[in-house]
Structure formats: structure tokens, C-alpha cells
N, C-alpha and C positions, 0 to 999 in steps of 0.2 A: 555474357550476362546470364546469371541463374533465374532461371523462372521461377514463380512458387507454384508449389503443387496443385495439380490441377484434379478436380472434382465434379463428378458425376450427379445429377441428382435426379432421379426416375422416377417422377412421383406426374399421376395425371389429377391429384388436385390442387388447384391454382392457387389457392390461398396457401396450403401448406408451401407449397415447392418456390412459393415466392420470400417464404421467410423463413426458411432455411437457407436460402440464394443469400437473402441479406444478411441473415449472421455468420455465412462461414465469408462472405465480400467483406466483412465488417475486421474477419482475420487474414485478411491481404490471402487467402486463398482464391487462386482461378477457379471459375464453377461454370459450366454446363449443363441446361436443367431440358428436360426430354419427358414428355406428355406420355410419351409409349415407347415400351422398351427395343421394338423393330428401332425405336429410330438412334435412339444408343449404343445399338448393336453396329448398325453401319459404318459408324464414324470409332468404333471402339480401337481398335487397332492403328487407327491413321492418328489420332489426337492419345492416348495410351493413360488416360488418367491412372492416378497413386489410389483412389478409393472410391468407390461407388456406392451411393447413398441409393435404398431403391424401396420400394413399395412391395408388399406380396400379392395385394389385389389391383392389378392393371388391366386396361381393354386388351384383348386381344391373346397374347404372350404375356402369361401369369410370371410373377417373379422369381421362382423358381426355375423355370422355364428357361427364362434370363442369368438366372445366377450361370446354370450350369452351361448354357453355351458360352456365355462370357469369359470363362474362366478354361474354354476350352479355345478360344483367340489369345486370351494372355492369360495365363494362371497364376503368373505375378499378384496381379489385380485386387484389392481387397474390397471385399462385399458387406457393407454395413444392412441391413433389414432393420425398416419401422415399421411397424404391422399393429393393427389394433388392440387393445387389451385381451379380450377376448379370442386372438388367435395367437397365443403363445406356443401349442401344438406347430402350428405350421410357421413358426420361428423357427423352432426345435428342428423341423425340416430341411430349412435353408441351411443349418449350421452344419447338417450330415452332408447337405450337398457343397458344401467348402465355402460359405458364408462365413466371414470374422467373429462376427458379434451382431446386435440386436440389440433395439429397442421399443418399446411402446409408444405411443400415440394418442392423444396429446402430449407432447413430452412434459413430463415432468418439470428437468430441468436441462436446458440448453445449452447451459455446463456440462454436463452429461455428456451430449454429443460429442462438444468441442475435444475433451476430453479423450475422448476414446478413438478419437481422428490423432489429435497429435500422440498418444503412445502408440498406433498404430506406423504410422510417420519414420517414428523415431527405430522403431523395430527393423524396417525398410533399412534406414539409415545403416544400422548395425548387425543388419542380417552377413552370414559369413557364405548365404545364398547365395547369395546376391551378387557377390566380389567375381569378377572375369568372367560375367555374362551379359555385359555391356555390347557386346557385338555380336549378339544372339538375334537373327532374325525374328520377327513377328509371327508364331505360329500359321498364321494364317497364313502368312509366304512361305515359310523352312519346309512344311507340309504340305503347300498348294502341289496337287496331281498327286499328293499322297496319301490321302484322307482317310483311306485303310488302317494304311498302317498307322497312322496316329491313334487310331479307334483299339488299334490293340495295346499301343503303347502302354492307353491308358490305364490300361486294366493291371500290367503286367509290371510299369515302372516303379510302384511302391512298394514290389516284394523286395526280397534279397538275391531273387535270379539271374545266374548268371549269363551275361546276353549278347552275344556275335552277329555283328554288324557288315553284311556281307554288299559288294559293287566295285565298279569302275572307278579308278584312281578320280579324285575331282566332284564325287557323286555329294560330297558333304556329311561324311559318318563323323568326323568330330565334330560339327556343328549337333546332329543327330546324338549323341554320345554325352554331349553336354546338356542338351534338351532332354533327355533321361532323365539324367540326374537333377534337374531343376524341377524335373516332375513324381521323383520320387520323393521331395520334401526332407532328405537324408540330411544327419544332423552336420556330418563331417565335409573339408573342401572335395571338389575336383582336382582328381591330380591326375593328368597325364605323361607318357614313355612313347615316344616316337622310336619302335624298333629299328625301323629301317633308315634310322640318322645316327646311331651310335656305332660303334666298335661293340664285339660282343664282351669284353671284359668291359664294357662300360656299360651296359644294357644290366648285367650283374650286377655292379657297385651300386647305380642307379637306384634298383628295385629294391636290391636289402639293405642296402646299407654298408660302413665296414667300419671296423676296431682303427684305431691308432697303430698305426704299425704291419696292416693285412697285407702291404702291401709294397715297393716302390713307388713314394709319394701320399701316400697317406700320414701323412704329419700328423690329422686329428682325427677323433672317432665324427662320423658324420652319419644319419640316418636315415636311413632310404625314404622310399616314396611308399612301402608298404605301411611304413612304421608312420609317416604326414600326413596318410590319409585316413588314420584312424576309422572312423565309422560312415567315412565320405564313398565315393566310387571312384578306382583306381582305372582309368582308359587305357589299354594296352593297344597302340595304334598300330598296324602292321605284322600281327604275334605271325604271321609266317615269317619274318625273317628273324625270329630268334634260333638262338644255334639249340641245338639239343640237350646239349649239355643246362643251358639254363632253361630249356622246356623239363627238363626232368625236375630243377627243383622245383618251378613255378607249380607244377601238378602237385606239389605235396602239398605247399601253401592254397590249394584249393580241394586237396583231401581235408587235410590235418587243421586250415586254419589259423596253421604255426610258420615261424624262420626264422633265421640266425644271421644274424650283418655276416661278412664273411672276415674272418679271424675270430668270429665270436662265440661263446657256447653259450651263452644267455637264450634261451627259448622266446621269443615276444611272440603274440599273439593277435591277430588281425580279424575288425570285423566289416573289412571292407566289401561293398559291391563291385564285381567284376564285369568291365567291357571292353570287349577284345573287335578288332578290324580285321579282315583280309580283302585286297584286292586278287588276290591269288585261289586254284581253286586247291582249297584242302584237301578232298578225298584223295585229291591226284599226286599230292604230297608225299600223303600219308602212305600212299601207293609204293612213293618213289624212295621209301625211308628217311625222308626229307620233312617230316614230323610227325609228331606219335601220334599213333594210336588212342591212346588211352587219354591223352591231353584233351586231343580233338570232341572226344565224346565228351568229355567236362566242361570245356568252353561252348558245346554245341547244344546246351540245355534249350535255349530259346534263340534261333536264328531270323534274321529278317533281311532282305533285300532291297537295298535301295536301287530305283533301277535311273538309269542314265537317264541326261535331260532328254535325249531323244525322245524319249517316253513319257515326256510330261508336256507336250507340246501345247497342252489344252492350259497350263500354268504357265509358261511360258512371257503371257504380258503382264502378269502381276510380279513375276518375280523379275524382269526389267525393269516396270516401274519402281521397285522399290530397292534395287541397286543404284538405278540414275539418282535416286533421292539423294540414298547413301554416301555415292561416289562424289556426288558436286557438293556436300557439303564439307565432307574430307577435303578436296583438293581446291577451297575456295569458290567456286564457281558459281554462278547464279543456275538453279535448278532451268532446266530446257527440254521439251519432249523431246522423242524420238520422233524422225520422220514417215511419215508411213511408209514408204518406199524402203527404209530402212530396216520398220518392224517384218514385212514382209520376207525381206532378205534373211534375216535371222532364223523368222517361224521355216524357213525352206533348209533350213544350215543345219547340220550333222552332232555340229558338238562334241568333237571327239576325244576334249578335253574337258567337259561337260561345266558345271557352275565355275571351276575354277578360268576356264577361256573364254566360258560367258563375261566372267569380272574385268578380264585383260582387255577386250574386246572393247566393250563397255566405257572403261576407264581410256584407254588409249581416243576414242571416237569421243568424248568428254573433253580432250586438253586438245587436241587437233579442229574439232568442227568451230566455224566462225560467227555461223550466219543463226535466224532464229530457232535451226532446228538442228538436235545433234544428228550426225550423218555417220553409219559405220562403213565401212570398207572390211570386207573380207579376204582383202586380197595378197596380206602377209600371213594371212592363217593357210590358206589354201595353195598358196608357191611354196611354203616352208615343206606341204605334206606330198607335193606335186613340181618336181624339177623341172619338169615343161614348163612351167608356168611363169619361172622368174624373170623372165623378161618380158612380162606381157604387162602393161601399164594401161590403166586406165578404164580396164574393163567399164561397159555401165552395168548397170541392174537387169538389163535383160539377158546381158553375154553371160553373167555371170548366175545367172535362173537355166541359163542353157545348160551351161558346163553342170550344173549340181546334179539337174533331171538326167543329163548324159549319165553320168557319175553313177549315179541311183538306178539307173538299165543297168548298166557296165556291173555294177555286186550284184544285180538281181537274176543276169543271166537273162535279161530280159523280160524279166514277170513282174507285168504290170500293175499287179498287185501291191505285191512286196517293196516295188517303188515307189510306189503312193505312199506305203504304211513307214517306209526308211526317211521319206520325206516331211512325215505329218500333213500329208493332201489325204485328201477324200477321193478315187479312184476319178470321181468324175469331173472332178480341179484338173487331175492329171494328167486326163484326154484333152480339155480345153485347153492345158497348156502346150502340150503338143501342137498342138493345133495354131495354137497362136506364134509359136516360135519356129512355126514350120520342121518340125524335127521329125526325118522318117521313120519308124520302127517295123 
């Protein structure tokens, strides 16, 4: 069943915010009407309204204030401002800070509004933004433990810079890569080249394109992904596994901003934004003749690090809670928390396959647990990486809190430290838990 679009409305005076409530209910719109914009803000990402209707004079958290952390939860979001006659100025404001549109107060006419809701609406609809970012996390989660680097994001995702996305297989650079480009506001689609899933004459054809005839099997002229992405941003996921040969030409296409399908002497011209992946490290590469030089400094204009879930342990319940959402309503299921005995098992878990074996984990403890609460088991992740282990059935949650803190001495070489911090314990969780599992060190 399609819901109808659901609306915001931040206004702390009650007569207005009650009659605007009844003329957009009046247009079978859902509304949400919120005295102070703290409290909009809270529920802004869980409920994910299509448009926000708001005040610029509010207690507390001015509307401005509001616009722009809201639109830093979902930047989707559209921000309508009614603001008094007399503050047309700081209309003019809202609209630099990424505000839709505006209007005055008393309204005029309430046509007006409606108006300006449904072409808003309809843009949504036919935005070519939009298309294959449906399974885009909620900022607040894709970012949660990373709120740095979203702060630079910000600054950086509306130029044309070209930007290398560097971490651990699983870490989420394509989801990151598309969050980019949905924040750069570019007029063209996402188009993505999983290097490390082609053949390298197909990584070739793929990128440029090729003539009728280039080749054995080219029956028709078909046109790359340089030439689809027009003025969008082109994601080059894994560019260490491209061969050299096509690292050479791709560095022209990032000199020249020119290529040729391959059979073709046609010049076409690209004004694509450039994002490139490695799990791999490059200098060491580039060391090993294993890729160039000169490439490496052109895709290395702007690099960022995503760092493994281990390292986000402090995000870590936001970002389960909002896969269990996910995953139970993909697979049918009635949404269920986690147990705590569960959460705890997780926050002490390594992740060495980092969101991608969070999701397996997850999803497999979803269609398996019976009872009111879903229950994970660890214990086909950890036999798969430890052949001792495959015959050990049944583990509970204390044997298996043992084996991890072992585990975590065992890389640390013993430093108690470094096993707290590989852990996400606090040094002094670590002694108590020693203590409690009886473990000698």
C-alpha cells in the first residue's frame, strides 16, 4: 500500500500550525506538526518526511538553525519557510542555507502553498536523483562514528574534485560514493565499473565504449559509461585492479577530459565527476610497477578513509538497529529487537568482514531466532576463521566472551591495552572481565 506523503509542520503558533494541519489533511496529505524544532529533529530520520513546512522565528533552535542540521540527517528533505512579511531578509537566508522556497505570513493565498507542495512533489517524483538511491542508508546511520568525515564531505561534494575512497573490503565506499554524488546535487546519473568483477578487455569496452565491428562480437556500436554519465559522477570501484594498459588511457580521460569507444576516432568529450575505490594500498603498488605513478597522483587529489566497523563501536547500535528494521521487512518478518546478551556479543565481535558480515549475521539471526527476541550466534563466523573450532557446538555467551578476550591477548602479545581498544572495552571492563571469566594473564 502507498502511503501519501508525509509532512512536517514546525510552527510554535497554535492557531497557525493548526490550519495549515487542516488544509494540507484536507489534501489527503499525512502531517506532523511540532511546537519546537528539537523535536522534529528527533524523529526526522525515523519518520523521513517529502517536505517541511517550518517557521524562522522558534523558541529555542531558530529555523535556520533547523534547516541546516536537517538537511544534514536527509538532504533529500525539502524546506518550505513562512516567515513574517517583514523578514523577507532572512527568507533570503534560509534559501542560501538549501531552503526550497518561501513564503509570507498571513498567507495570502493557500493555494499558494498547496501549490508549491505539489510541484515540489512532482520534482521528487521525476528527479533522475533520485533513481538507485532507494537503498541508501539514512545519513545519520551511513555516517554514525563518522561525523568527520561527513563535515568534510560537505564542503568538498559540490565541486568537480576528483575523490579516492580508501578501507577494508565491506567498510561501505559504494554506499559512501553514492552519498557523494547525491550531495553534490550533479545534474547527470550514477554510473558505476566494479573493476575487480570484469575481465580487463571488458573493464575497456565497459568504460569507452566500442564501434560496430571493434571487435569479435560487437554486432553494434554501444556506448560506454564515460559517454552515460554525461555530467553525473562515474564510480570506479576497485581502480587497483585495472590493468595498465587501461590505466594509461583512463589518465588521459582525466588529463584531456576526452576518449574514443575503441574502434573509433570520433573525439567525445566528458564532464564527468570522478570516484575511484581501493582496498589495496597504492603507494605499495605503485612501488611494485603494479600502477602508475602519474594516475595515482590524479585520482589522489582528495583521499578519505573509511575506517572499519571495529572502529565505530560507539555507532555500532544505531547502525543494528536500523539493518534489523531493514532486514525484517525485506524478508517478511515482524520487526523484533535484539537481545541484549546478543548486543553485547556483537559490541565485543571483531568484524573482520566489517558491515558486509554485520548484514549476514544479522539477516541469518532474523530467519533462524523463534522466540520474542532475535538471538545471534557467532559461531559459523568464528569456526570458518578458526579450524579448532568446528566442532565445538553450542558455545554459550560467556565461552564465547572468553575465546574473543583470549583472541584479543593472543594479537596483542599481551598488551592490555591494545586488547581493550581491538575489543571496544574501556581498559577497565577488561580487568572486570578477566576477573569474572577467571582468565590468568
Amino acid at each position: 500500500m502507498v502511503k501519501n506523503p508525509l509532512i512536517f509542520i514546525v510552527e510554535d503558533d497554535q492557531s497557525f500550525a493548526k490550519f495549515l494541519e487542516t488544509l494540507l489533511k484536507e489534501e489527503n496529505y499525512e502531517v506532523c506538526v511540532f511546537p519546537q524544532a528539537e523535536e522534529a529533529l528527533r524523529v526526522l530520520v525515523e519518520l523521513n518526511p517529502q517536505v517541511v513546512i517550518t517557521d524562522l522565528k522558534l523558541p529555542k533552535m531558530d529555523g535556520i538553525s533547523f534547516i541546516e542540521r536537517g538537511l544534514r540527517l536527509l538532504p533529500e528533505t525539502e524546506f518550505i519557510v513562512i516567515t513574517a512579511f517583514g523578514s523577507i531578509p532572512s527568507a533570503v537566508s534560509a534559501l542560501k542555507k538549501g531552503a526550497t522556497d518561501y513564503l509570507t505570513k498571513p498567507l495570502s493565498s493557500p493555494e499558494e502553498l498547496l501549490e508549491k507542495i505539489s510541484k515540489i512533489l512532482e520534482k521528487k517524483k521525476t528527479s533522475p536523483a533520485q533513481e538507485g538511491f532507494e537503498d541508501l542508508p539514512p545519513f545519520e546511520v551511513l555516517f554514525a562514528g563518522m561525523e568527520e568525515l561527513y563535515e568534510k564531505l560537505l564542503d568538498v561534494a559540490p565541486t568537480s574534485a576528483t575523490i579516492l575512497l580508501l578501507g577494508e573490503t565491506g567498510t561501505g565506499k559504494s554506499a559512501l560514493a553514492k552519498a557523494i554524488h547525491f550531495l553534490s546535487k550533479r545534474k547527470g546519473p550514477f554510473v558505476e565499473i566494479n573493476c575487480a568483477s570484469l575481465p580487463e578487455n571488458l573493464v575497456e569496452a565497459e568504460l569507452f565504449g566500442y564501434e560496430k565491428g571493434a571487435f569479435t562480437g560487437a554486432i553494434k556500436t554501444k556506448p560506454g559509461k564515460l559517454e552515460i554519465v554525461k555530467e553525473g559522477t562515474l564510480f570506479l570501484d576497485e581502480i587497483s585492479e585495472m590493468s595498465l594498459t587501461v590505466q594509461a588511457k583512463f589518465l588521459r580521460v582525466l588529463q584531456n577530459r576526452c576518449f574514443e569507444r575503441l574502434g573509433g576516432l570520433e573525439t567525445l568529450k566528458t564532464d564527468a565527476r570522478f570516484i575511484t575505490t581501493s582496498n589495496q594500498n597504492l603507494t605499495q603498488l605503485v612501488n611494485e610497477g603494479k600502477f602508475r605513478e602519474d594516475l595515482y597522483y590524479r585520482i589522489n587529489v582528495l583521499a578519505f578513509y573509511l575506517p572499519p566497523l571495529r572502529e565505530r563501536k560507539s555507532a555500532l547500535p544505531k547502525i543494528i538497529q536500523y539493518l534489523l528494521t531493514q532486514k525484517s521487512k525485506r524478508l517478511g518478518r515482524e520487526p523484533r529487537p535484539l537481545s541484549p546478551t546478543s548486543l553485547e556479543l556483537l559490541l565485543s565481535y571483531s568484524f573482520p568482514g566489517n558491515l558486509r558480515e554485520l548484514e549476514n549475521i544479522l539477516e541469518r539471526a532474523i530467519l533462524l531466532s523463534k522466540g520474542e527476541f532475535i538471538e545471534v550466534s557467532l559461531e559459523p563466523y568464528l569456526a570458518k576463521r578458526d579450524p579448532s573450532l568446528q566442532n565445538l557446538k553450542g558455545f554459550n555467551l560467556k565461552e564465547w566472551e572468553k575465546y574473543l578476550i583470549l583472541k584479543a591477548l593472543e594479537d596483542s602479545k599481551g598488551n592490555k591495552s591494545q586488547a581493550a581498544e581491538k575489543l571496544g572495552l574501556s581498559l577497565r571492563t577488561l580487568y572486570y572481565k578477566l576477573k569474572e571469566l577467571k582468565i590468568d594473564t
